[in-house]
C-alpha positions as YAML, in Angstrom:
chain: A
units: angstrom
residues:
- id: 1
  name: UNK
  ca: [27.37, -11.82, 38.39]
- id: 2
  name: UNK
  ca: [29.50, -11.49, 35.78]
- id: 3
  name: UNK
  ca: [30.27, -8.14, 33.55]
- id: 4
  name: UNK
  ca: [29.66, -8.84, 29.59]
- id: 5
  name: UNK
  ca: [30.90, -6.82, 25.71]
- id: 6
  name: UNK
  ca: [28.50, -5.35, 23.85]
- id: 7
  name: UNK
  ca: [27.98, -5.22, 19.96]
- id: 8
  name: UNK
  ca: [30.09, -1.90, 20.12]
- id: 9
  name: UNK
  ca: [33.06, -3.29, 21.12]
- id: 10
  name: UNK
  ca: [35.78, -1.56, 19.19]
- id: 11
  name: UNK
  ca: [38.93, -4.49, 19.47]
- id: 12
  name: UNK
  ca: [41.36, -1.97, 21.19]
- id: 13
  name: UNK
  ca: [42.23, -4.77, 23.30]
- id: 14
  name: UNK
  ca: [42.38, -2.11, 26.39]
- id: 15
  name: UNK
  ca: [39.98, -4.20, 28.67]
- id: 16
  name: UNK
  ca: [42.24, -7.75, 27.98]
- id: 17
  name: UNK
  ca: [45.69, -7.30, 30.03]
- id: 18
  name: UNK
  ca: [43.49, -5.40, 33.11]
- id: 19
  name: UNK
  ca: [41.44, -8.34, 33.86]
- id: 20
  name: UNK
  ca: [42.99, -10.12, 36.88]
- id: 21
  name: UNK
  ca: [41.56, -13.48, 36.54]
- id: 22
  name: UNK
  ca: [42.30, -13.67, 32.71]
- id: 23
  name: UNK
  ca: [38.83, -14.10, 31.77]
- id: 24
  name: UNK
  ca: [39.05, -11.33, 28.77]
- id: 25
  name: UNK
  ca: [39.51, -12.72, 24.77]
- id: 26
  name: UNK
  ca: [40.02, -12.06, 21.40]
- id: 27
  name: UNK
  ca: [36.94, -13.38, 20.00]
- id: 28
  name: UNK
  ca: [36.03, -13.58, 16.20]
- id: 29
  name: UNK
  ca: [34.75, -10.04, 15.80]
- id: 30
  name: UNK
  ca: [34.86, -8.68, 19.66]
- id: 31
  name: UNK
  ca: [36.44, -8.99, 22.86]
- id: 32
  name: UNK
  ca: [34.50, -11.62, 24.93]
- id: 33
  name: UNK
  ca: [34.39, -12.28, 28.81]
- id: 34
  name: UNK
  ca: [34.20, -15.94, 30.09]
- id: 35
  name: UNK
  ca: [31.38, -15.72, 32.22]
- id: 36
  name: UNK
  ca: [32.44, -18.73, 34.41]
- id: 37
  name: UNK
  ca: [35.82, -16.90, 35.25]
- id: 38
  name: UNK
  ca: [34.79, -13.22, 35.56]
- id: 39
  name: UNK
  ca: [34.65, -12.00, 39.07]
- id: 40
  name: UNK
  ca: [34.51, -8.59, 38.71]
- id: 41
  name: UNK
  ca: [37.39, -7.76, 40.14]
- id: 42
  name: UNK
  ca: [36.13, -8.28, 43.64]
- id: 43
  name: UNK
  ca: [39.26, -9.27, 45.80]
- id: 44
  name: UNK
  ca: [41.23, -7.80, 43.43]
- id: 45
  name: UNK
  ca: [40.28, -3.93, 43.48]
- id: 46
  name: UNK
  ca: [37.37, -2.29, 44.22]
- id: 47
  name: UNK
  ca: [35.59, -1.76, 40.59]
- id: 48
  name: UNK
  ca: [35.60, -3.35, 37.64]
- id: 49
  name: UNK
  ca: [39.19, -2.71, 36.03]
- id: 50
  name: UNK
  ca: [37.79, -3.61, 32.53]
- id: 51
  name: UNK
  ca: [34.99, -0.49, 33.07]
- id: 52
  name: UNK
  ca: [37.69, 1.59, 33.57]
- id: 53
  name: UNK
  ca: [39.82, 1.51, 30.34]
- id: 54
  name: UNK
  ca: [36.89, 1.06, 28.19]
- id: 55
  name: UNK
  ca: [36.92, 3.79, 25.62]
- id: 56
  name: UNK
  ca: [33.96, 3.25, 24.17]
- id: 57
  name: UNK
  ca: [31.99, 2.19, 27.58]
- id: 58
  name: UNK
  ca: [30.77, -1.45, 25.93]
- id: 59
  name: UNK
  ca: [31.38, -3.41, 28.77]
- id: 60
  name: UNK
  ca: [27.77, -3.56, 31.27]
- id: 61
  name: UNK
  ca: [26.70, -6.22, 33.65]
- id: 62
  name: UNK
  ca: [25.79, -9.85, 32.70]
...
């Protein structure tokens, strides 16, 4: 499964540079996760390194 952005998205641009597998972009109003290349973070840490600097907490599953 892959994680998604919600609607309240803010554009901080926190979640982009944490993402391992470079699957985090600039979209045309939001952030956006390429579902094909999220992984989660699984092999890479143990939770989801985009949850984690979230300040607004718009990232949830897919």
């Amino acid at each position: 499964m892959a994680m998604t952005i919600t609607d309240e998205c803010i554009s901080c641009g926190a979640c982009e540079p944490e993402c391992p597998v470079e699957a985090i972009s600039e979209g045309d109003v939001i952030y956006v996760i390429d579902p094909e290349l999220c992984v989660e973070c699984e092999g890479y840490s143990d939770t989801s390194q985009c949850l984690d600097v979230c300040p607004v907490e718009c990232i949830i599953p897919a």
